[in-house]
C-alpha positions in Angstrom: 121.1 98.4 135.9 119.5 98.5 132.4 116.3 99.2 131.6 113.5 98.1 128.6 109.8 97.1 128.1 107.4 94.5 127.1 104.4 93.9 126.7 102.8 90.0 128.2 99.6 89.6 126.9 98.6 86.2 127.9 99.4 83.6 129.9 102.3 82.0 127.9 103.5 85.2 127.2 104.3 85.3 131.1 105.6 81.5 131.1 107.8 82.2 127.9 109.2 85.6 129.8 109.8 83.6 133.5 112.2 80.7 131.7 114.0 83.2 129.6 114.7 85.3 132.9 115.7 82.7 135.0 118.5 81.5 132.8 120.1 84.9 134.3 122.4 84.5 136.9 121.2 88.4 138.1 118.1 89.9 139.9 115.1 90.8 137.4 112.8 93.4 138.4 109.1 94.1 136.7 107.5 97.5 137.7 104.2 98.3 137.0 103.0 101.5 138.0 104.4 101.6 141.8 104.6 98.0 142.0 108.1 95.7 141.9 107.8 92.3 141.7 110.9 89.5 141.0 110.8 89.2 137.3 111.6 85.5 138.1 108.1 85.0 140.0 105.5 83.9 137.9 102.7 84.4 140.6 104.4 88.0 141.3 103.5 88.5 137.5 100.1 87.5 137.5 99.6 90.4 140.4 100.4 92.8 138.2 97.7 94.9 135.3 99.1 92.9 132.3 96.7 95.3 130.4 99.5 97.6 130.5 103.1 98.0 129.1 106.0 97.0 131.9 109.4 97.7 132.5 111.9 94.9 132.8 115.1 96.4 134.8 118.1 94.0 135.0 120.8 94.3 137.6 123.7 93.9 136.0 126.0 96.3 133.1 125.4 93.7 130.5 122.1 92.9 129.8 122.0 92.7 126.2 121.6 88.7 125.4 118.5 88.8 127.9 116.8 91.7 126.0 118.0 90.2 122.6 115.7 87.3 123.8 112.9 89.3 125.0 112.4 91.6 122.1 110.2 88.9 120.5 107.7 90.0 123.5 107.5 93.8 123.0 
């Protein structure tokens, strides 16, 4: 599993971060605080305090073309 942050801060933030993470053929988590949701769920992101700075952990050894892609959202 590898680990980074970013940061949504509005609404196509979160649609821009969903269709980059489902192009990945491996499970996507977003914590927030104690919460986990699917990183490919855009109403499980919308439940989360997107006030605040969230973890993106990706299950797989190579994660580095996702978080290429997401670094425009940090």
């Amino acid at each position: 599993m590898q680990t980074t942050t970013v940061k949504l801060t509005s609404i196509m933030d979160v649609k821009e971060f969903v269709n980059i993470v489902t192009k990945c053929n491996y499970d996507v988590d977003i914590v927030s605080g104690r919460y986990v949701v699917d990183g490919k769920s855009i109403m499980g992101l919308f439940g989360l305090d997107l006030s605040k700075e969230l973890t993106v952990n990706a299950h797989t050894d190579d994660a580095t073309e996702l978080f290429e892609e997401l670094a425009k959202l940090k």
